[in-house]
C-alpha positions as CSV (number, residue, x, y, z in Angstrom):
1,X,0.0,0.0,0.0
2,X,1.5,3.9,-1.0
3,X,1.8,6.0,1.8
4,X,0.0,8.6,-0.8
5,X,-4.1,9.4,-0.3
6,X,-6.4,7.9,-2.9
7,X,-9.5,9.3,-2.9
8,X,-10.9,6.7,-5.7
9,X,-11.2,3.0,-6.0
10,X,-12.3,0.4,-8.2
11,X,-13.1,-3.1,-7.2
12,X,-10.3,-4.4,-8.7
13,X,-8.1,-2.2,-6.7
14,X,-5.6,-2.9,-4.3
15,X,-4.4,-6.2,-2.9
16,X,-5.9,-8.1,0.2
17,X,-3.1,-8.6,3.0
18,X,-3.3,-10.9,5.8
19,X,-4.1,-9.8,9.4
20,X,-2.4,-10.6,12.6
21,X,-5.5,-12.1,13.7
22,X,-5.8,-14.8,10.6
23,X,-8.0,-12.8,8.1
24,X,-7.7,-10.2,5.3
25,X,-8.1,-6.5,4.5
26,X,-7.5,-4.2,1.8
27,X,-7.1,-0.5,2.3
28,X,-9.6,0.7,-0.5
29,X,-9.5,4.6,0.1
30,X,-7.9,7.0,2.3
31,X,-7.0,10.8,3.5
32,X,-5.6,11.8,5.7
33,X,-8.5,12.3,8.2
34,X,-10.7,9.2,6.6
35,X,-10.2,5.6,5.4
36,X,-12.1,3.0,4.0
37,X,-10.9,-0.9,4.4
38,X,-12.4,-4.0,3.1
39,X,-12.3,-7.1,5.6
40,X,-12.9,-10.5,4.6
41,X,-13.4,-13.3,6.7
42,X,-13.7,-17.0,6.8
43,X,-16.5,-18.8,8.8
44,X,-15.4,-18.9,12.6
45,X,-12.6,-16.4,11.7
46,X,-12.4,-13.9,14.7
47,X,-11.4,-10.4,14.6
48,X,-9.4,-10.0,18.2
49,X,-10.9,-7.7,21.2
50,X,-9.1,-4.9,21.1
51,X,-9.3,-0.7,20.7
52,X,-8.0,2.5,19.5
53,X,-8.6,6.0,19.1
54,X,-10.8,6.3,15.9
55,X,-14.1,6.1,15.5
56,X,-15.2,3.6,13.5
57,X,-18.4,2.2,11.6
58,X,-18.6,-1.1,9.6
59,X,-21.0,-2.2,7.2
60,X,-21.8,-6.0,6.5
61,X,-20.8,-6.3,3.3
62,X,-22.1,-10.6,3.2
63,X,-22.1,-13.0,5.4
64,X,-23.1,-12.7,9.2
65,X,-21.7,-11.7,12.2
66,X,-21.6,-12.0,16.5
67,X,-20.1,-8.2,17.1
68,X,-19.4,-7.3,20.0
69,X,-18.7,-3.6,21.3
70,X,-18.1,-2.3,24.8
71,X,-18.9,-5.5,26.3
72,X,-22.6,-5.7,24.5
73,X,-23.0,-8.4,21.3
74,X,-25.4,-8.6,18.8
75,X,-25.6,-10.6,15.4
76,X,-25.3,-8.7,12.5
77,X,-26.3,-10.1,9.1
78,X,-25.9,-8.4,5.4
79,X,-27.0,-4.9,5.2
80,X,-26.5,-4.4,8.9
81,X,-24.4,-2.3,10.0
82,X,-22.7,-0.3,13.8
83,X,-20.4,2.2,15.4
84,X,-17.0,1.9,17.6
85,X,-16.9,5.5,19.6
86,X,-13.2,6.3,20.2
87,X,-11.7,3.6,22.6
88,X,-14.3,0.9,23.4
89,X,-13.1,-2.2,23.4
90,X,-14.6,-4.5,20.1
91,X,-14.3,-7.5,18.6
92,X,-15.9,-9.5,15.7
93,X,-16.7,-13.2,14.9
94,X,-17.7,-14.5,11.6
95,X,-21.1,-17.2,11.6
96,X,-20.5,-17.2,7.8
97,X,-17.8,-16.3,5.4
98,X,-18.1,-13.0,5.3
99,X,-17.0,-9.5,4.4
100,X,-17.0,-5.8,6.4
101,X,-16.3,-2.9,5.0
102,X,-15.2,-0.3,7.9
103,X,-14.3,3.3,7.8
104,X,-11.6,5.1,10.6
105,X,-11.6,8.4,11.4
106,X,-9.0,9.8,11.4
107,X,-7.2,7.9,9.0
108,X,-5.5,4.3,10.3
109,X,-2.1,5.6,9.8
110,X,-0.6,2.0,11.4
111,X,-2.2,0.6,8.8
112,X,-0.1,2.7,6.0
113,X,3.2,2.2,7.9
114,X,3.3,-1.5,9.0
115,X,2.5,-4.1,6.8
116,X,-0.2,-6.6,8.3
117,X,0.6,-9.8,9.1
């Protein structure tokens, strides 16, 4: 991924890295102060507790999901969608193969400077 914004995409853009946490993302767009990145998961694939300072809100792309944010859960299923305020602690499960497309505000910059994996 360029350390330079792209403020447009096409499907067939970018490249899908793996996570630390066993799954895969693509940055698809960026500035500095927003981001837009494409998840994909297995069925059963987990996306870790954990937190950080930007807000966050992820779509369900396909698939379905247990989603859990600031110790509530919910399943989530295509179409559906929810919100991470700034430094709750959040995590993700896949009940399906499935795909979310989350956005960061500001911008993921650990995301640009350290490859996953």
């Amino acid at each position: 991924m360029t350390a330079k914004p792209d403020i447009f995409a096409r499907a067939g853009d970018g490249t899908f890295e793996p996570t630390p946490d066993g799954n895969e993302r693509r940055i698809v767009c960026w500035t500095p102060e927003l981001m837009m990145v494409e998840f994909r998961f297995e069925a059963g694939g987990v996306g870790w507790l954990h937190e950080h300072p930007h807000v966050q809100s992820s779509y369900v792309a396909e698939g379905a999901f247990e989603v859990t944010v600031d110790g509530r859960t919910e399943t989530l299923r295509a179409g559906d969608c929810f919100i991470v305020p700034s430094g709750l602690r959040h995590g993700v499960k896949a009940l399906e193969k499935g795909r979310l497309v989350d956005t960061f505000t500001p911008s993921r910059q650990d995301f640009l400077s350290h490859p996953p994996g």
